[in-house]
C-alpha positions as CSV (number, residue, x, y, z in Angstrom):
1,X,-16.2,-40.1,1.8
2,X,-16.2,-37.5,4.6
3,X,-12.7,-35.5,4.2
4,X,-11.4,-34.5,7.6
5,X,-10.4,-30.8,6.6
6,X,-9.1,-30.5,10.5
7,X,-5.9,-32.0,9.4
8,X,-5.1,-29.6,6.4
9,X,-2.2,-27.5,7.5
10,X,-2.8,-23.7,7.7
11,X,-0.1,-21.3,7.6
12,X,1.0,-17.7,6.1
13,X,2.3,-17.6,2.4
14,X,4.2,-14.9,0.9
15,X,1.7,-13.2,-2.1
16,X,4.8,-13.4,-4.0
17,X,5.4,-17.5,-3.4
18,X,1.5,-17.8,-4.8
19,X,0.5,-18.5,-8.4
20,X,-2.9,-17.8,-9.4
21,X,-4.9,-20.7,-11.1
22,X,-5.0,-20.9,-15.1
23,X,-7.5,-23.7,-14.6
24,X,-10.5,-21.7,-12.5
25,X,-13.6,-21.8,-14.0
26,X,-13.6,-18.0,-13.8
27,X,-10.6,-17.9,-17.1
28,X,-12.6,-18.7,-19.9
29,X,-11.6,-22.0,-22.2
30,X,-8.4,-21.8,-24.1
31,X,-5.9,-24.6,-25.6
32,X,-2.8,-22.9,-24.2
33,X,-2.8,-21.2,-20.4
34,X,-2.9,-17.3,-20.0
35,X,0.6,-16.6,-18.0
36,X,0.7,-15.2,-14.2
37,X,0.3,-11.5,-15.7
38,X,-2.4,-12.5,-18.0
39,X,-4.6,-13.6,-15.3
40,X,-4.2,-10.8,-13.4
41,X,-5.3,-8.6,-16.0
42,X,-8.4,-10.9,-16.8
43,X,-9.3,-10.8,-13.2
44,X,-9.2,-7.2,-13.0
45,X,-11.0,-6.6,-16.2
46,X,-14.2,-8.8,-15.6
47,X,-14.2,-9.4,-11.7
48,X,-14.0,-6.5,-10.0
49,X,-10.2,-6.6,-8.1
50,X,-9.7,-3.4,-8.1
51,X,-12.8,-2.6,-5.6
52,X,-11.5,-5.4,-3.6
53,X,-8.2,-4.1,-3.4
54,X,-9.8,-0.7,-2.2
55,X,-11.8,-2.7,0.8
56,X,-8.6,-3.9,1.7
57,X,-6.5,-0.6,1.5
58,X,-9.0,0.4,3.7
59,X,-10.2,-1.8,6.0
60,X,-7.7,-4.3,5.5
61,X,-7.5,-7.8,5.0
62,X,-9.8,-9.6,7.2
63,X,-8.0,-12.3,9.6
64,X,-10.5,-15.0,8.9
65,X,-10.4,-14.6,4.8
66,X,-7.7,-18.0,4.3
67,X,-7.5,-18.7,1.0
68,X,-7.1,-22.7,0.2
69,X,-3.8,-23.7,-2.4
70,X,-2.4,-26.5,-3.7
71,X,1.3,-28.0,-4.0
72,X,2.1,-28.7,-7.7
73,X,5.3,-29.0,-9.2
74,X,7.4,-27.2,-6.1
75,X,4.3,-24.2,-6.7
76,X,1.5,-22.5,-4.5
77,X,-1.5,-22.8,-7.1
78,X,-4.6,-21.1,-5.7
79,X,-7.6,-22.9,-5.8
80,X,-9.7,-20.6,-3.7
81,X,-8.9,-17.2,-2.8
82,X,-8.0,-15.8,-6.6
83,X,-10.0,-12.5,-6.7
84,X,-8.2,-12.0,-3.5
85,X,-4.2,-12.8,-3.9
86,X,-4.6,-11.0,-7.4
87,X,-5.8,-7.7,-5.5
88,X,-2.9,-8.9,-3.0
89,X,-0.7,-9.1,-5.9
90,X,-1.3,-5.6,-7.1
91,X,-1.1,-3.8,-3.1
92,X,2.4,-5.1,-3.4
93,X,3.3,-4.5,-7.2
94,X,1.2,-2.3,-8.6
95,X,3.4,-2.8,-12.1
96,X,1.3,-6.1,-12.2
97,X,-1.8,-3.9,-13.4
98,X,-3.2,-3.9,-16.5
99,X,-2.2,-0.5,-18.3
100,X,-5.5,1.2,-18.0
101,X,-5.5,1.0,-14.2
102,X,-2.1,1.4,-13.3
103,X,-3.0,4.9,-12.1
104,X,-5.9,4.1,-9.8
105,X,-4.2,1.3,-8.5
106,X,-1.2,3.7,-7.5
107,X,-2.9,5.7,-5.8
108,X,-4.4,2.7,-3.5
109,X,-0.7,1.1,-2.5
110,X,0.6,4.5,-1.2
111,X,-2.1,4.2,2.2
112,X,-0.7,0.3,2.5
113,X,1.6,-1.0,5.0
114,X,2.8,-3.4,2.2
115,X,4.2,-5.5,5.4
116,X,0.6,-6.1,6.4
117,X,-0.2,-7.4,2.5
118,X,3.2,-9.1,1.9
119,X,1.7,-12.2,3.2
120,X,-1.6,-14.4,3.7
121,X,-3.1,-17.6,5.9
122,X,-3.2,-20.4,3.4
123,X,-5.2,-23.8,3.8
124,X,-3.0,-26.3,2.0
125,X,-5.1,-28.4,0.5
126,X,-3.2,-32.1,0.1
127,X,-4.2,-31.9,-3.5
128,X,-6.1,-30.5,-5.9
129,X,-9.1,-32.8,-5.9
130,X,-9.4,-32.8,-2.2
131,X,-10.3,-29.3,-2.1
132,X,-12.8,-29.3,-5.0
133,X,-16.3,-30.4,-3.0
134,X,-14.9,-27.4,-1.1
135,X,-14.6,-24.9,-3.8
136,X,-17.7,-25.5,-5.3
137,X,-19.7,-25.5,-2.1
138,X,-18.6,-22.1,-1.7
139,X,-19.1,-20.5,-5.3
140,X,-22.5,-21.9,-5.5
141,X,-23.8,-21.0,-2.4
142,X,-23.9,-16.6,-1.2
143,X,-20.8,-16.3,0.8
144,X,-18.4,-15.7,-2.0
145,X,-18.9,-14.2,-5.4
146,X,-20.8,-16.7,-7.2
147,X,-20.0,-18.7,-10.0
148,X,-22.0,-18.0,-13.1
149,X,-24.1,-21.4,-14.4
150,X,-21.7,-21.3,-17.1
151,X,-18.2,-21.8,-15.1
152,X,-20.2,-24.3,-13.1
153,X,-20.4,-26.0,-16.6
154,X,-16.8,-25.5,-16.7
155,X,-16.3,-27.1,-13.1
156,X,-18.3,-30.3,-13.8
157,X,-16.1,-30.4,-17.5
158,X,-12.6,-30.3,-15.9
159,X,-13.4,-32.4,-13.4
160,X,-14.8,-35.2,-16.0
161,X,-12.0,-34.4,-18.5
162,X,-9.2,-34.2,-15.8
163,X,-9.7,-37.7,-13.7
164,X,-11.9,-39.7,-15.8
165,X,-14.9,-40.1,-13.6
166,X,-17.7,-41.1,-14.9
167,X,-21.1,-38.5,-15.1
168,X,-22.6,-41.1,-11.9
169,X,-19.3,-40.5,-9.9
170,X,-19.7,-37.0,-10.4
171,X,-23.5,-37.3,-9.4
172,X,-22.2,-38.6,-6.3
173,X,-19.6,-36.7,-5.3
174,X,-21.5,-33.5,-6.1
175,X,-25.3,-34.7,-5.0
176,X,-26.4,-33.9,-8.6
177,X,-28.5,-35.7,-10.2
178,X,-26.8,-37.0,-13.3
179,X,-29.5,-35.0,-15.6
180,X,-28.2,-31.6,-14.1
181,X,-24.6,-32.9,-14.6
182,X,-25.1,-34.1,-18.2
183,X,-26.9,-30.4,-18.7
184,X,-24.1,-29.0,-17.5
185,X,-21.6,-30.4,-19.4
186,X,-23.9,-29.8,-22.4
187,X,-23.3,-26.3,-21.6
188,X,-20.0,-26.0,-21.5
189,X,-19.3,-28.2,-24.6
190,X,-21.6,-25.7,-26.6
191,X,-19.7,-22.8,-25.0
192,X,-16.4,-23.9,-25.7
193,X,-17.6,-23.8,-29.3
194,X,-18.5,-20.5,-29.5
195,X,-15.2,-19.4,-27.5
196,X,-13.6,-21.1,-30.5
197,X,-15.7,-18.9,-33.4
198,X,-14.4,-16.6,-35.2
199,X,-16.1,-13.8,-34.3
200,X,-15.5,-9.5,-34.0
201,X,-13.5,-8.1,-31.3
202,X,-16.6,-6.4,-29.2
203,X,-18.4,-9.6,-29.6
204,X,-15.6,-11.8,-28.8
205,X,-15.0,-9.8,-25.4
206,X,-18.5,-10.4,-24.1
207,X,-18.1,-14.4,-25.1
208,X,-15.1,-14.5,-23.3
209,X,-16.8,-13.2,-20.0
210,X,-18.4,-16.1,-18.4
211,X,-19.2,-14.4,-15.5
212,X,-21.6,-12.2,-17.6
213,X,-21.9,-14.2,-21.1
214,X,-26.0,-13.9,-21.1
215,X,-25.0,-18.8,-21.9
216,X,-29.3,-19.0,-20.8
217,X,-30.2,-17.7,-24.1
218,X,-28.1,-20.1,-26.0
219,X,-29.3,-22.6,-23.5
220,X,-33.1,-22.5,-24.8
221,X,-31.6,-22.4,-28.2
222,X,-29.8,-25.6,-28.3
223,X,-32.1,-27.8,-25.7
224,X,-34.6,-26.8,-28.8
225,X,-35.3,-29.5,-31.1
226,X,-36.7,-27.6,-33.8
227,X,-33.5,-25.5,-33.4
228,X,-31.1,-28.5,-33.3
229,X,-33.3,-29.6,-36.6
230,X,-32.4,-26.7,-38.2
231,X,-28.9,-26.4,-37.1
232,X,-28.7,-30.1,-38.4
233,X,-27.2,-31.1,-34.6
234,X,-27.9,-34.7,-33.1
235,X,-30.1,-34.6,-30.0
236,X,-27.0,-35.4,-28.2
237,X,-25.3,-32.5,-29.6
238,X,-22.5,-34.5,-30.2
239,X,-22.5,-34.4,-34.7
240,X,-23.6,-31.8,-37.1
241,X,-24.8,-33.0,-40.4
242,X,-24.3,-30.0,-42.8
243,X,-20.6,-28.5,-43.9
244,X,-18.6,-27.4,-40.9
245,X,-18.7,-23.8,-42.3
246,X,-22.1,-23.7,-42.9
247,X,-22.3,-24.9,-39.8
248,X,-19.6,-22.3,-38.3
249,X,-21.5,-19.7,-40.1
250,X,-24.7,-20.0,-38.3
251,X,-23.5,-20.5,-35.3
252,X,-21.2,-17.2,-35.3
253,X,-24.6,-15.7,-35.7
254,X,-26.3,-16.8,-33.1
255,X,-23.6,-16.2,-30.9
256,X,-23.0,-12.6,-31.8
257,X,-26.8,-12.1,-31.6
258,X,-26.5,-13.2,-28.3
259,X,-23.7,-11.5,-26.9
260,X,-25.0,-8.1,-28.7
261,X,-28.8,-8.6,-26.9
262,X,-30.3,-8.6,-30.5
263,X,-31.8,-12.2,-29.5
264,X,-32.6,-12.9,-25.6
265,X,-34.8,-14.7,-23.7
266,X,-37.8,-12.8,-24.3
267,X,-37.4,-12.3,-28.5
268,X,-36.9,-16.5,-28.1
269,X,-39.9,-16.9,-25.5
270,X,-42.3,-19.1,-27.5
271,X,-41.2,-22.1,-29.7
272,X,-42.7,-20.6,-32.8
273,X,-39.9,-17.5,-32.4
274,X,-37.1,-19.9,-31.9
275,X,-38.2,-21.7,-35.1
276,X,-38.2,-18.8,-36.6
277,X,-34.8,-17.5,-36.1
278,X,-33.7,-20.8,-36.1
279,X,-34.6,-21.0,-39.9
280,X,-33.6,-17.5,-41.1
281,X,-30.0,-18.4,-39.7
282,X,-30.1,-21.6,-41.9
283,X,-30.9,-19.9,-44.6
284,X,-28.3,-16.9,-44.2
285,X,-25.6,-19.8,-43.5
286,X,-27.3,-22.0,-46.8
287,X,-27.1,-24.7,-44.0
288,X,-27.6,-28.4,-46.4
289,X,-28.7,-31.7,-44.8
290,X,-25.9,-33.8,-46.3
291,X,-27.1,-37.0,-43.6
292,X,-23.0,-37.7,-42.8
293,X,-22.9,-36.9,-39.4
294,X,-19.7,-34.9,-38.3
295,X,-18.2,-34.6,-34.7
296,X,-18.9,-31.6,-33.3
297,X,-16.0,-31.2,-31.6
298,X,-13.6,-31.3,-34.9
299,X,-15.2,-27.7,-35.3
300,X,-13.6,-26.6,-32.1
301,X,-9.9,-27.6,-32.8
302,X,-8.2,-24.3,-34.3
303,X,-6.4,-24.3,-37.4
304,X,-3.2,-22.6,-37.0
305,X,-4.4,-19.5,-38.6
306,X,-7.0,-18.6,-36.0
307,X,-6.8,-16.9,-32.9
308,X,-7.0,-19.2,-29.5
309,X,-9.1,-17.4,-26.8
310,X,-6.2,-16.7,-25.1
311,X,-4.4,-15.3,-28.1
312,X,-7.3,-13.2,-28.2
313,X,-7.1,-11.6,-25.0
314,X,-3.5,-11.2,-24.8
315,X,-3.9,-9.1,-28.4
316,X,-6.4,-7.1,-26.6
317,X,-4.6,-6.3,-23.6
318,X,-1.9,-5.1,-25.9
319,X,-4.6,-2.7,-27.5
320,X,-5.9,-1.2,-24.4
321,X,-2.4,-0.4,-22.7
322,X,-1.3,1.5,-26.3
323,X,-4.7,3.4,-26.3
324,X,-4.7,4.2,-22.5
325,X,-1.0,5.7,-23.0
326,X,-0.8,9.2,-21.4
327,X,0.5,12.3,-23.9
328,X,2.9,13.6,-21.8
329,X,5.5,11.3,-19.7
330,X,3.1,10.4,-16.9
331,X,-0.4,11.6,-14.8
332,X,-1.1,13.3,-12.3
333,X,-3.0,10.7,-10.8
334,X,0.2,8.3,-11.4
335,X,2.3,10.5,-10.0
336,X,1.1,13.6,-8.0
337,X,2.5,16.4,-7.0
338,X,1.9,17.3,-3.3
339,X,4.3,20.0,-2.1
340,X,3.6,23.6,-0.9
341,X,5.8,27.0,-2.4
342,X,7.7,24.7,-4.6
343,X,6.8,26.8,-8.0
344,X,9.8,26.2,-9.9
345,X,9.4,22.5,-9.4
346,X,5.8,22.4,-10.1
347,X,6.6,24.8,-13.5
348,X,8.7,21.5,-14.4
349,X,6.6,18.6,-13.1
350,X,3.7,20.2,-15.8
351,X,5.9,20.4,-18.5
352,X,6.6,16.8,-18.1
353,X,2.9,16.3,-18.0
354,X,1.9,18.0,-20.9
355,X,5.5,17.5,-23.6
356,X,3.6,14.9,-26.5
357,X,6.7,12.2,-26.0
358,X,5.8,10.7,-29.0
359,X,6.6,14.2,-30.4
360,X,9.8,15.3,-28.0
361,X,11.0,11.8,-26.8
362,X,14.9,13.4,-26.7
363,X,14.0,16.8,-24.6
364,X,11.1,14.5,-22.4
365,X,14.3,12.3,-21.6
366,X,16.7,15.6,-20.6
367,X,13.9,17.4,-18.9
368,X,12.9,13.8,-16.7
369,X,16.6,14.1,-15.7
370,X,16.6,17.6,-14.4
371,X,13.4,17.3,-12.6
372,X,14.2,13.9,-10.9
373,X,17.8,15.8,-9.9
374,X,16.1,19.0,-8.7
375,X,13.0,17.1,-7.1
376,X,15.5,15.3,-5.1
377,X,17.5,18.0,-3.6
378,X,14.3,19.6,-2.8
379,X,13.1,16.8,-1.0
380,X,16.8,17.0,1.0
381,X,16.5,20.6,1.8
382,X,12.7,20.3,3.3
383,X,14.2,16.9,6.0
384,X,17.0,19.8,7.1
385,X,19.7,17.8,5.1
386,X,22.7,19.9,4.0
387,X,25.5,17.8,3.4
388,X,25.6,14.4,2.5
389,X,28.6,11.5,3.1
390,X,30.9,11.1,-0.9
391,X,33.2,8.4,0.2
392,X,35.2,9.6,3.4
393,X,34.2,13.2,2.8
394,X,30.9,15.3,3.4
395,X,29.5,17.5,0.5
396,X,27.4,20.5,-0.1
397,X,23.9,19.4,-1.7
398,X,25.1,22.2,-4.2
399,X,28.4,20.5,-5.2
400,X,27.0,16.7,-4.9
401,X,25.7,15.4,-8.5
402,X,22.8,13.4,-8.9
403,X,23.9,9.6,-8.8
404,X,25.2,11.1,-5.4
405,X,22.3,12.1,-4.2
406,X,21.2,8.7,-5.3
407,X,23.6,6.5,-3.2
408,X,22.6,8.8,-0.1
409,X,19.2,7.8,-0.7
410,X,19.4,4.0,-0.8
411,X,21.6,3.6,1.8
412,X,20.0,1.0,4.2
413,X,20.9,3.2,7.5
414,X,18.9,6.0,5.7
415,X,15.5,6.5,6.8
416,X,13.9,8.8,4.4
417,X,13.5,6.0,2.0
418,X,11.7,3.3,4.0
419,X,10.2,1.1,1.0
420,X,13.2,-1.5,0.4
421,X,11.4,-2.0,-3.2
422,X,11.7,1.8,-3.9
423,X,15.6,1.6,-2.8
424,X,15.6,-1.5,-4.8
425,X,14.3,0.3,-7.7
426,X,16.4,3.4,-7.4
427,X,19.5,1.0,-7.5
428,X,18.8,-0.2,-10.6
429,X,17.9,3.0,-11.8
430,X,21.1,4.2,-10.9
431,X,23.4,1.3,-11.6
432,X,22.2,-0.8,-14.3
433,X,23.6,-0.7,-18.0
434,X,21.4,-0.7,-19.9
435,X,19.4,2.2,-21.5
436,X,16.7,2.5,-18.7
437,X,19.8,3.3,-16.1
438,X,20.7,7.1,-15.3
439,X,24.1,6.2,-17.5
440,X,21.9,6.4,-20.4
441,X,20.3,9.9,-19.1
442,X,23.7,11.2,-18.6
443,X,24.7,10.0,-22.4
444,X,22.3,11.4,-24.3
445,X,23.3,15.0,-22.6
446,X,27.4,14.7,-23.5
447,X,27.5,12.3,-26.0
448,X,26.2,14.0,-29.3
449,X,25.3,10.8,-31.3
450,X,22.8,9.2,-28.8
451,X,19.1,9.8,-29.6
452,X,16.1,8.3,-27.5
453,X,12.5,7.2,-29.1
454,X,9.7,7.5,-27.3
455,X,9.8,4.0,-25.6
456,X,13.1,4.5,-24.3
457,X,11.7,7.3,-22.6
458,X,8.9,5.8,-21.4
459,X,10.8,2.9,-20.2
460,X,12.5,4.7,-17.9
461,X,10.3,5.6,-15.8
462,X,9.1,2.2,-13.8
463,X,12.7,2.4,-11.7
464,X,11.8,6.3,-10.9
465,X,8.3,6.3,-10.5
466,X,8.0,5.3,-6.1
467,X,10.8,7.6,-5.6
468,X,9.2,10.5,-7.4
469,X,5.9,9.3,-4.9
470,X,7.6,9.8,-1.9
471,X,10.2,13.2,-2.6
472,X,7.1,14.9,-4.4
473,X,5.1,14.2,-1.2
474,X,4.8,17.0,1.4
């Protein structure tokens, strides 16, 4: 059937209104969906986001780049276009970024009009399956990134999983022949089993990386029959025939060989050298030929005890934002300093820098509130401000205090401040209740029984961080 795409409506979507998709074939297989966040962080791990986030800084975002979503559930789900609303996603919140890049993504969203990113032309698709002989038209031919074979496998298996059609309709809609869909979703059943394996951290990262997962190698191991022999797996690949963690066993191995480039396609090159590693796995798992055929998809449900891939991912996230944590409060490349004969200030912005928090997490806290305090009456002196409005009276910058200076600086007829998120930030900074608010800095100075640990101090710096971009900015 010809779909008339003429009649889809276009229109601009606010990056904010658009949720990325947990089911592109880019996220690797996992029984429960990575969140909003998550995705983000995946997509700027393995796919390159943050160059594309540069090209647009720079150049900006090209007119004729519409990305194509979907309605579900009163929600924008992307279904082409993800690479590009998650760089979208981190011009206009650059807290969205995975720890480790935080800092080169700030320095990209201080040269953005975040007006010109705030929103995007988006083809609405009428539904999710309309727009799939779309999507996969695009990622398989040289216009877009390509999909690897492997989330083509992952295509062809949602889309048999997800309606029901049978491998001819699929032939059909896709002008396949069924033998290249069948081998496709041969691929991805074999894959989701070694997503499911038990298997070291390192490893397990390279597994869970479709886009670069070497799945050719395990291709020519499985479509083997002296392998599948060995391996005791049907021709169909549908049963095993030896205990599943003999089975398990084995297969870990070959997939860490894999992913580690101990075994590739040239090591494997001849059928006597995949029989031959083939059989020294079988006999380092003690694989047995019991003849009672077992599903191989039982071995790819989890018990509770083991990790789901996106378990997995979310653990290592956690790991690379608490090894990527800076010594001191923040980095120069987070925040810089940019201002000419303002030594004092700079004496204190380094101190900052260089104070271990984990070490000083009380005088980090006190000093954060005098250089925020003295940072912005410096950044009042150098626009000619002397006085500012206190109720129905005008006060000396000397005499003002800080949450003062504060309310002069979010005030919406003030210009200084033209980012409405920085003001928005800087309110809740200064009038929230909670421990990250300046009520909390204030307590820990006159109240003698308040203490701060070092993610208290840490935590306070999100709500300060765009106003110490712009007043430390010459």
């Amino acid at each position: 059937m010809v779909v008339d795409y003429s009649a889809w409506q276009t229109r601009p979507i606010r990056i904010t209104n658009l949720r990325l998709d947990p089911e592109n074939p880019r996220v690797p297989p996992a029984p429960d969906r990575l969140t909003q966040v998550e995705l983000i962080h995946y997509f700027c791990h393995h796919y390159k986001v943050y160059e594309l986030a540069r090209s647009i800084a720079e150049d900006g975002y090209f007119p004729d780049e519409k990305i194509v979503v979907a309605e579900e559930n009163d929600e924008f789900y992307v279904l082409e276009g993800n690479r590009r609303v998650a760089a979208l996603k981190l011009l206009v919140n650059v807290d969205l970024a995975p720890e480790d890049m935080k800092d080169r993504f700030s320095r990209l969203t201080g040269s953005v009009d975040h007006r010109k990113v705030a929103e995007c032309e988006a083809t609405i698709a009428p539904s999710r399956e309309a727009a799939t002989k779309l999507i996969l038209e695009k990622h398989t031919q040289q216009s877009v990134l390509q999909w690897s074979p492997l989330m083509q496998a992952g295509f062809y298996h949602n889309e048999l999983t997800k309606d029901g059609a049978s491998i001819d309709e699929l032939s059909r809609s896709y002008n396949l022949s069924p033998g290249n869909i069948q081998n496709f979703l041969r691929m991805s059943d074999m894959y989701h089993l070694a997503a499911s394996m038990e298997l070291p951290q390192d490893v397990q990262d390279k597994v869970l990386d479709p886009q670069n997962f070497p799945i050719s190698v395990l291709e020519r191991l499985y479509e083997s029959p002296e392998v599948r022999k060995q391996l005791t797996l049907s021709d169909d690949l549908s049963t095993i025939s030896c205990e599943p963690d003999q089975f398990k066993k084995a297969y870990s191995k070959i997939v860490t060989d894999i992913a580690t480039s101990q075994q590739d396609t040239r090591s494997l090159n001849k059928n006597e050298d995949k029989k031959n590693y083939a059989k020294s796995v079988r006999d380092l798992a003690g694989i047995i030929d019991t003849g009672k055929p077992i599903p191989l998809e039982s071995l790819i449900l989890q018990p509770p005890e083991q990790k789901s891939p996106a378990e997995h991912l979310r653990k290592h996230a956690a790991k690379k934002r608490s090894t990527r944590r800076t010594k001191g409060l923040f980095s120069a490349s987070a925040i810089p300093f940019k201002l000419e004969g303002a030594a004092s200030l700079r004496l204190f912005y380094d101190e900052l820098r260089k104070l271990p928090v984990a070490t000083y997490p009380n005088a980090s806290a006190i000093l954060l509130r005098v250089f925020a305090d003295k940072a912005c009456r410096h950044f009042l002196k150098r626009n000619g401000i002397k006085t500012i409005p206190v109720g129905q009276q005008k006060r000396n910058l000397a005499d003002a205090s800080f949450g003062e200076l504060l309310d002069y600086l979010v005030q919406k007829s003030n210009p200084l401040i033209g980012d409405e998120n920085v003001k928005k930030a800087i309110r809740t900074f200064k009038y929230g209740s909670s421990f990250k608010s300046l009520s909390s800095l204030n307590t820990i100075i006159h109240n003698e029984e308040v203490s701060f640990t070092e993610q208290k101090v840490r935590d306070l710096l999100p709500n300060l961080e765009g106003l110490l971009k712009i007043i430390l900015t010459e």
